[in-house]
C-alpha positions as CSV (number, residue, x, y, z in Angstrom):
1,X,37.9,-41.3,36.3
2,X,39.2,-37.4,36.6
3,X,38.0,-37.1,32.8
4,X,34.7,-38.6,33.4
5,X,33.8,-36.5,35.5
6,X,35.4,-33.2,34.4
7,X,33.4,-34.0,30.5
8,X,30.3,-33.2,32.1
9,X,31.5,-30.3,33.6
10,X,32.5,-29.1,30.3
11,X,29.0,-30.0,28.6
12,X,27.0,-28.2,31.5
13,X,29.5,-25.3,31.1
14,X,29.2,-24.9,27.0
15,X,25.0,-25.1,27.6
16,X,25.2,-22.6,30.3
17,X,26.9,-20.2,27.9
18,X,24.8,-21.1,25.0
19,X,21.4,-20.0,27.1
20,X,23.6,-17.0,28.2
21,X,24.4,-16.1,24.2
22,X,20.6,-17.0,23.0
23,X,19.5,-15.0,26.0
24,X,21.4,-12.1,25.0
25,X,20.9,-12.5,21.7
26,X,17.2,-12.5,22.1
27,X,17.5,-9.3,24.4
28,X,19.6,-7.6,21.7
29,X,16.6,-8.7,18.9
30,X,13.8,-6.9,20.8
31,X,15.7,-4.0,22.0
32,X,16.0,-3.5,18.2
33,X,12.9,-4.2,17.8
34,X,11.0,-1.5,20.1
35,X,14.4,1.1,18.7
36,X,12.6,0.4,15.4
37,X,8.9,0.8,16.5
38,X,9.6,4.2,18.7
39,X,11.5,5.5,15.3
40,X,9.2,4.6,12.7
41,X,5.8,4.9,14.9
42,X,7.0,7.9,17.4
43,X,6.4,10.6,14.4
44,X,2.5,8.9,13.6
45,X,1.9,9.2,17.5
46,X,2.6,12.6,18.3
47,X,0.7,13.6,14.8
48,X,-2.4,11.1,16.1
49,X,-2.2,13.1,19.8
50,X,-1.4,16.6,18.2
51,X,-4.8,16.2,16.6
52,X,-6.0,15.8,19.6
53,X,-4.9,18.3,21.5
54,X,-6.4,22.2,22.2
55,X,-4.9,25.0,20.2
56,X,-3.2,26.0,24.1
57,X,-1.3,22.7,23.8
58,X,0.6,23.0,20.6
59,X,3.6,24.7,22.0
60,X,3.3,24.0,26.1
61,X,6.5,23.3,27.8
62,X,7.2,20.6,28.7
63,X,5.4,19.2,25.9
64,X,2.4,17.3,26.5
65,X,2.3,13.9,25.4
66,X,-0.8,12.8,25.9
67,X,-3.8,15.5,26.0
68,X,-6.1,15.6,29.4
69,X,-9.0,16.2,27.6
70,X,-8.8,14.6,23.8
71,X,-11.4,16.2,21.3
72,X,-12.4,16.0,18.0
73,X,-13.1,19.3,17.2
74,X,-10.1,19.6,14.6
75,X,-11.5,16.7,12.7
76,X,-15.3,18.2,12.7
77,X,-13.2,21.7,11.4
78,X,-11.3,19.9,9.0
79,X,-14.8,18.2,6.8
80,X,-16.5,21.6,7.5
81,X,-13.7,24.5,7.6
82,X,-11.8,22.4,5.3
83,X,-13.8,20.7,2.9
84,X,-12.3,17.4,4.3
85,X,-15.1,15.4,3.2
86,X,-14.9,16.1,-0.2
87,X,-11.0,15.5,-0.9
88,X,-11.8,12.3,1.3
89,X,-14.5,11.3,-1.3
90,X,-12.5,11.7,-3.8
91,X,-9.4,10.4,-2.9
92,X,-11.4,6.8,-1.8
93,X,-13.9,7.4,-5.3
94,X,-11.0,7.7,-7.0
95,X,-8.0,5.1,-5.6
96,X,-11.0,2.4,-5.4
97,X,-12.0,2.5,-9.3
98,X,-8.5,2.7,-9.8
99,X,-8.0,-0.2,-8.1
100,X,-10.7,-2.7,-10.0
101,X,-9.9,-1.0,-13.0
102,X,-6.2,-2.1,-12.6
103,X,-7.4,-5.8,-11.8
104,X,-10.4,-6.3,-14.8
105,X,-7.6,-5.3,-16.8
106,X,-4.3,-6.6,-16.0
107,X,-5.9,-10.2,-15.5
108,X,-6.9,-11.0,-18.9
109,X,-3.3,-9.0,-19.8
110,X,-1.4,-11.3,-17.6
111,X,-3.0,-14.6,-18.4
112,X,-2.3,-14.1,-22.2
113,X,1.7,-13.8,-21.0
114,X,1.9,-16.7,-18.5
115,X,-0.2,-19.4,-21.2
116,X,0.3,-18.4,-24.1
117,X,3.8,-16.3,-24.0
118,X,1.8,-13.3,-25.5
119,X,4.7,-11.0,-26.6
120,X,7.8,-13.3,-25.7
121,X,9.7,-11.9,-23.1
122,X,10.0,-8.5,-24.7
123,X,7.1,-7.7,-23.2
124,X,7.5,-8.7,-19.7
125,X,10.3,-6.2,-19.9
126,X,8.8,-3.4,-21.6
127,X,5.8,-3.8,-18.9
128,X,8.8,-3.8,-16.2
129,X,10.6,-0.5,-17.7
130,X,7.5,1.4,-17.8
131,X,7.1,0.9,-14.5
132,X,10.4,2.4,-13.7
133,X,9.7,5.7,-15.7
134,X,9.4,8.1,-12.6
135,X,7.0,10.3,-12.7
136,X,7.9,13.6,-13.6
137,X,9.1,12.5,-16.7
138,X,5.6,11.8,-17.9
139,X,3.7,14.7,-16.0
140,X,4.3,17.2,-19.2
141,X,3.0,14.9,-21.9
142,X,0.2,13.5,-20.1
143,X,-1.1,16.8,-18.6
144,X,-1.4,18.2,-22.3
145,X,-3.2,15.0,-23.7
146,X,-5.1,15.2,-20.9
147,X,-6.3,18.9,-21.3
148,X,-7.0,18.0,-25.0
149,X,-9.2,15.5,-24.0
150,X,-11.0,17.6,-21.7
151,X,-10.2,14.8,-18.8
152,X,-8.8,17.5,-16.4
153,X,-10.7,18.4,-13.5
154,X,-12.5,14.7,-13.4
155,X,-12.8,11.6,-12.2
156,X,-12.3,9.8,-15.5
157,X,-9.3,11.2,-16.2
158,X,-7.3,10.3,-12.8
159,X,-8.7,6.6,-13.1
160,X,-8.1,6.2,-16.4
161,X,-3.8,7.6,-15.4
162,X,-3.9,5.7,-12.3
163,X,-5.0,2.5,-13.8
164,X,-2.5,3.0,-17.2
165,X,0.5,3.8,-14.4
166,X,-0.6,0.8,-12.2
167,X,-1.0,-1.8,-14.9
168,X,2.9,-2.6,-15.6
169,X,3.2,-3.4,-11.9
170,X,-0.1,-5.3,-11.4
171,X,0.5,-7.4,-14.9
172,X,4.1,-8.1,-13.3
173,X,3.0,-9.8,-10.3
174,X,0.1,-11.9,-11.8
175,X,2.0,-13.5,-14.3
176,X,3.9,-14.8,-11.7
177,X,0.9,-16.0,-9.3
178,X,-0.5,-17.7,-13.0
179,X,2.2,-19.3,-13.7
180,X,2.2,-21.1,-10.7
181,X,-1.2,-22.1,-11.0
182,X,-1.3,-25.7,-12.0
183,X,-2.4,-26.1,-15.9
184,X,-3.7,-29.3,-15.3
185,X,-6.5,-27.7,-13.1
186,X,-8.0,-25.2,-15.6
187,X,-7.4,-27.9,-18.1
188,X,-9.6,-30.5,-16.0
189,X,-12.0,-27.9,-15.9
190,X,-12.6,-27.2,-19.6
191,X,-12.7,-30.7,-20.3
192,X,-15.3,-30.8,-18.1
193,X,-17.1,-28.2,-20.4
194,X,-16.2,-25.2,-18.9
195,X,-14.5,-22.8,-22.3
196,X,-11.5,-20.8,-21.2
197,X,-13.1,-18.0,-19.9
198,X,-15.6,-19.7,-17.6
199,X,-12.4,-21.9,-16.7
200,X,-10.6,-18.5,-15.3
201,X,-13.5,-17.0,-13.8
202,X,-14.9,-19.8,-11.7
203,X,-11.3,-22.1,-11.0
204,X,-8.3,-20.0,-11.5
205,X,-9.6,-17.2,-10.2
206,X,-10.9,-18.1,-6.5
207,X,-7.7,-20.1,-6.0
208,X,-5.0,-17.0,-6.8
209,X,-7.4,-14.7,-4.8
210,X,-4.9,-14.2,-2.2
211,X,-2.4,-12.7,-5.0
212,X,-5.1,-11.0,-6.7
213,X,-5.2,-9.2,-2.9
214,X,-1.8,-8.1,-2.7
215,X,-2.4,-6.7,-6.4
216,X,-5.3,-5.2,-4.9
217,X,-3.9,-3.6,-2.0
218,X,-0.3,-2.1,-3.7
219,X,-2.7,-0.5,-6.3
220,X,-4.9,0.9,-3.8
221,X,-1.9,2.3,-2.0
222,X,0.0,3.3,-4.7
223,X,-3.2,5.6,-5.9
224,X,-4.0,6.8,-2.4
225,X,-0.8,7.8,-1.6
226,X,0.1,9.5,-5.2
227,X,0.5,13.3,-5.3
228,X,2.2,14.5,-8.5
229,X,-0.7,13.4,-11.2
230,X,-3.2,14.4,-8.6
231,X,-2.0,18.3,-8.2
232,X,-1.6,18.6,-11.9
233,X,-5.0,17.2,-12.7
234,X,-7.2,18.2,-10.5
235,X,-9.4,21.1,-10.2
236,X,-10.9,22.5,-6.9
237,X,-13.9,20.0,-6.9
238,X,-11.6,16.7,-8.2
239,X,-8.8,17.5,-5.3
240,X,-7.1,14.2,-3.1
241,X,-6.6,13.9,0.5
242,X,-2.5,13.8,-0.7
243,X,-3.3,17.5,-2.0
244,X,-5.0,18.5,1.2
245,X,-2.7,17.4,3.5
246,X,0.3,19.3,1.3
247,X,-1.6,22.3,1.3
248,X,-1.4,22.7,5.0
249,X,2.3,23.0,4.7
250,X,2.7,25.6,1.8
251,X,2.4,28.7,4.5
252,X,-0.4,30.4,7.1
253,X,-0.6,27.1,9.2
254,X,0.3,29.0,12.7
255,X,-3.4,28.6,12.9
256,X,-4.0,24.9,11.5
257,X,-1.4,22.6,13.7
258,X,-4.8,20.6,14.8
259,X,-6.4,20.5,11.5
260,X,-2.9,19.5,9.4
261,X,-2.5,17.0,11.6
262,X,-5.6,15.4,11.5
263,X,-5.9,15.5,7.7
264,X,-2.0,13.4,7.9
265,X,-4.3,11.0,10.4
266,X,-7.1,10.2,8.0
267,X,-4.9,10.3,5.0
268,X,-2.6,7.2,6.3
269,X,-6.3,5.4,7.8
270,X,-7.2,4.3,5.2
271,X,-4.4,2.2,3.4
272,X,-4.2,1.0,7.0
273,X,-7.6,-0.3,7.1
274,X,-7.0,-1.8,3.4
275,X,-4.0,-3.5,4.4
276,X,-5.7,-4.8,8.0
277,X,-8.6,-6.0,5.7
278,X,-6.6,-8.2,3.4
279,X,-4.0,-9.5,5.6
280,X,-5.3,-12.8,6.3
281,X,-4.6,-13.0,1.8
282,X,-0.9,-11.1,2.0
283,X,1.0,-13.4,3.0
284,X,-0.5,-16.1,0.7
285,X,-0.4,-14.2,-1.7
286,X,2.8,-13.3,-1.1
287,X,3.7,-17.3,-1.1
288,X,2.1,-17.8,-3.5
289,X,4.0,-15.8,-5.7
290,X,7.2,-16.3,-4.6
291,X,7.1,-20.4,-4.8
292,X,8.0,-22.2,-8.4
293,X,6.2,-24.6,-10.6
């Protein structure tokens, strides 16, 4: 009788410490959590309030967090002091050709490889190590080719690089979305008449959109963000937002907190707005390439 009754002591005992553990547990997991947000979002706050603050506010003590009176003036200075507009228009001109240059491309590219093993796997890895040549090992050799062409200083040049350097990456991940694409669909459809082509325009297409997104949105981040090609490259009237926002920390910016800081704020916007765009497609596209036929 003594055991009967001490068992369910025991049970009640071992789930009042298991909600204890979970509870803690859980407590632990968000205190991590907000550790990670204040860390990795604290920087992009003060830069978002700096920009918003009056020249007298820069160095008050104690600091001021939040500005009283938030104003846009060092945005209106930065697209008419600056020339902010312009490297703006470039930098979205440029990142967005790029970016459906990348994809007319590296579709046709990457549907050769996943039906027809176009290349063996040699070329899947040669696409892969290319894409793992940094940078600055390329900047010498494509600057002079470009200089002979006469492509420096332009649009067509940068898209043209941007697309070339993007390509590897872009091919990479759509052979994988393809070939998870069931053959027997784009099969069904040319027997229904459709040739090849029509048959990946109009069925295989719509249904690997999602990962034709997240191609979309690395390439358009990967241009926005890039800085090496686009200093070397670019003349005065071909400039990036990247290139702006360096310049304001290359000396004489005792005068230009506000305005440095609100060039950082509309150089991270947009790859923000991108992303928020095509998140409802990420994280299919993101299944979809990571599941196996």
């Amino acid at each position: 009788m003594a055991i009967a009754i001490e068992r369910p002591r025991v049970v009640a005992r071992r789930a009042k410490r298991y909600r204890v553990q979970r509870g803690l547990a859980h407590l632990l997991t968000y205190l991590g959590l907000a550790a990670a947000l204040v860390f990795f979002l604290g920087p992009f706050f003060w830069i978002v309030t700096t920009s918003l603050k009056g020249n007298e506010d820069f160095f008050a003590f104690p600091p001021v967090w939040i500005p009283p009176d938030p104003s846009l003036a060092h945005y209106v200075a930065l697209f008419t002091r600056s020339s902010g507009a312009r490297y703006f228009t470039n930098s979205l001109v440029i990142s967005s050709l790029s970016m459906l240059a990348a994809l007319v491309v590296s579709l046709p590219t990457a549907y050769a490889i996943a039906r027809w093993r176009f290349g063996g796997g040699l070329l899947s890895a040669f696409l892969l190590v290319l894409r793992m040549l940094p940078a600055i090992a390329l900047i010498i050799p494509i600057y002079i080719m470009c200089k002979m062409l006469g492509l420096t200083n332009s649009y067509l040049g940068l898209v043209a690089l941007y697309t070339v350097v993007y390509i590897p990456f872009a091919v990479w991940l759509l052979v994988g979305f393809l070939r998870d694409f069931p053959v027997e669909i784009e099969e069904a459809a040319m027997i229904d008449g459709c040739s090849r082509l029509r048959a990946l325009v109009q069925v295989v297409v719509p249904i690997i959109a999602p990962g034709m997104a997240v191609v979309a949105l690395f390439a358009f981040i990967a241009t926005w963000n890039e800085f090496l090609f686009a200093i070397v490259l670019t003349g005065i009237e071909t400039k990036t937002m990247m290139v702006l926002v360096t310049s304001f920390t290359t000396g004489g910016t005792d005068m230009f907190y506000g305005e440095a800081s609100a060039s950082v704020v509309l150089g991270v916007l947009p790859a923000f707005a991108v992303a928020f765009m095509l998140q409802r497609y990420l994280v299919k596209g993101l299944a979809l390439g990571g599941t196996k036929g």
